[in-house]
N, C-alpha and C positions, 0 to 999 in steps of 0.2 A: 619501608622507607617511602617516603612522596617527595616530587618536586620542588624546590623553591625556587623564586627568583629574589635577588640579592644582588646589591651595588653592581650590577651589570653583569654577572655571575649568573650559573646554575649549581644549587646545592641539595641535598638531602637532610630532607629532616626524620629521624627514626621515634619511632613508637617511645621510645625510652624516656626523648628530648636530648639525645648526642644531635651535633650538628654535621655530616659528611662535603669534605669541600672535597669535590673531584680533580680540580686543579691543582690541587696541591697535595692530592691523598690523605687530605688530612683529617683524622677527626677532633672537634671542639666539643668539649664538656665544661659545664659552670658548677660549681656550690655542693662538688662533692661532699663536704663535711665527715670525712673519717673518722672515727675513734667517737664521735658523737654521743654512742650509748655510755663510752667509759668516762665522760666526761661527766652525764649525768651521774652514773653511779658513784662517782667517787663524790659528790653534791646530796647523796642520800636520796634520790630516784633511781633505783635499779630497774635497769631497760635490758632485753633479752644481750647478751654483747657480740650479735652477729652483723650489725648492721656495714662493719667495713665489707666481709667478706660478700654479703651481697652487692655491696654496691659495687666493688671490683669484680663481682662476676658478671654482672649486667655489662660492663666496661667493657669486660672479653668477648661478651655474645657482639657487643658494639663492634667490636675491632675485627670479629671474622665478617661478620653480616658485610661490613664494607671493605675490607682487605686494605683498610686504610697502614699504612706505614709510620705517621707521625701523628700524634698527639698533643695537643694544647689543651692545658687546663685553665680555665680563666679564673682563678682565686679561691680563698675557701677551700683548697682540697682537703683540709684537716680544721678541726673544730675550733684546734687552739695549738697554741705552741708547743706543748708536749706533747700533742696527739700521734707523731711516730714513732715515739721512745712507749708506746702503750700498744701498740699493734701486737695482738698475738701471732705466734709462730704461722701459721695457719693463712692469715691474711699478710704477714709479712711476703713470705715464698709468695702468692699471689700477685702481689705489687712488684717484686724484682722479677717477675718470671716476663710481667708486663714492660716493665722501662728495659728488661733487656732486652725485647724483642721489636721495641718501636723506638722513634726519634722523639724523645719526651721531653716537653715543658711544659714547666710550673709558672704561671704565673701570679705573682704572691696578690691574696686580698687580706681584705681588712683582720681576718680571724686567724691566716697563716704566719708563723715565726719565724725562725732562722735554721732551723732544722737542717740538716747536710741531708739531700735526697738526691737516689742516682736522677741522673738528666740535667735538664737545665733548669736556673732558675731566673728569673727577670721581674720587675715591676710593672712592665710593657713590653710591648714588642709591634714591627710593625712589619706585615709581610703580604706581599705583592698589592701592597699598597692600601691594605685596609689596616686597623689599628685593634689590635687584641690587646684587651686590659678585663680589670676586674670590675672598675663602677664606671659606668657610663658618665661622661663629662659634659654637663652641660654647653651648648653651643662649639661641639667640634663639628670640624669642616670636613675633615674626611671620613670616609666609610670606619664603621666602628662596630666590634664585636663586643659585649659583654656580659655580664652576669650578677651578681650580687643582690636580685632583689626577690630574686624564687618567684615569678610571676604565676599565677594562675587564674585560668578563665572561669567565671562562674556565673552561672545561667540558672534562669526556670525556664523549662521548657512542659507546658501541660502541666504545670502543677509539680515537676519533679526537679527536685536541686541536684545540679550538675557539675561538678568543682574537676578538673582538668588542671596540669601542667602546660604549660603556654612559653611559646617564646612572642616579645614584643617587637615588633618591625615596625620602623617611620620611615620616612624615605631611605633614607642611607644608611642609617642605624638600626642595631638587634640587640633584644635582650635574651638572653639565651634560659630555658629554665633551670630548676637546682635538678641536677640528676641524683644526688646522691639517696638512698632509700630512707634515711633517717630527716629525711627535711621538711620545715612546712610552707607556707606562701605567703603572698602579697597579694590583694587583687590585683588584678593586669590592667583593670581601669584607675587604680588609687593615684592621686593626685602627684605622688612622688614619683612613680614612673613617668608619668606622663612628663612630667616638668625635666628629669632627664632626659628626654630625649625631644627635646627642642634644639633650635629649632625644626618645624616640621608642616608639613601639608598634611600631614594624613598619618594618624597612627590605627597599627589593628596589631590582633591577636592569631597568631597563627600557630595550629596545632595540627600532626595528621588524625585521621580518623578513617582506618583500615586503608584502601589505596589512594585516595583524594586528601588535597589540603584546606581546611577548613579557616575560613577567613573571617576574621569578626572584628568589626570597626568599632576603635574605641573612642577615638576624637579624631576632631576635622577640622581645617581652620576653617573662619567666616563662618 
């Protein structure tokens, strides 16, 4: 995990892309996408169909590394509406073994359905004063957490192409990346990121990279 600083806050960000709020114990994750591979499959692309179970096991390493107690998910945690009634046994026990052992919410995005899941569910939430949602809304005023657009950083550096999960930070806003194993990206510089998270002085790209946070400027006003 490495440092952040955030809306006057100190946070962790993990190798994974979970986000650790110390002040609240709490850990943030965006774009889970569960059930993804059974989704493909049952569309005629057969995908290996383990990708819940890792992505909920990366979730556990998350939760011990930080001994975080509550949980926020920022939308997207299932591919599509039926994607819990298709959870194998296997990743099911995985998932309840989790929401009984933390303070879990769901916060529903564009791909999530109505599904009855333990924990909580909400379309927002707003807590100790910053704003967790699923799509970043253009021109909010106050500090905002979100997710929804899988960002990723992608560089040449010497000749070598470099593609990286990224979360997006402007002054007061974060885009958080997709954690789940089965997901793909957006660039972190694409115009549609950028235009969510106005207004703004300054946006960049921040990823860890072993004990330091790697900072890469993506726009700047003037």
């Amino acid at each position: 995990m490495v440092p952040l600083s955030f809306a006057g806050q100190e946070w962790r960000l993990t190798a994974s892309g979970a986000l650790y709020w110390p002040r609240e114990n709490a850990l943030l994750v965006a774009d889970l996408h569960l059930e993804k591979a059974s989704w493909f499959a049952a569309r005629g692309q057969p995908l290996p169909p383990y990708d819940s179970r890792e992505t909920l096991g990366r979730l556990a390493i998350a939760l011990r590394e930080t001994g975080a107690r509550r949980v926020f998910c920022l939308g997207d945690s299932f591919h599509d509406a039926d994607g819990p009634a298709r959870l194998e046994p296997h990743a099911a026990g995985m998932l309840a073994a989790l929401t009984r052992a933390t303070d879990w919410v769901w916060i529903t995005g564009n791909h999530d359905g109505a599904a009855t899941l333990d924990g909580t569910q909400v379309e927002e939430l707003a807590v100790a004063g910053l704003c967790l949602r699923h799509q970043a809304r253009p021109g909010e005023a106050a500090p905002e957490l979100s997710g929804h657009y899988h960002p990723r950083l992608r560089l040449t550096l010497r000749g070598r192409r470099i593609v990286r999960p990224c979360a997006v930070r402007s002054d007061h806003r974060m885009i958080l990346p997709a954690f789940g194993a089965l997901t793909g990206g957006m660039d972190a510089a694409d115009p549609a990121i950028l235009a969510a998270l106005q207004p703004a002085r300054a946006i960049d790209a921040v990823l860890p990279a072993g004990s330091r946070l790697v900072q890469y400027p993506l726009w700047r006003a003037g």
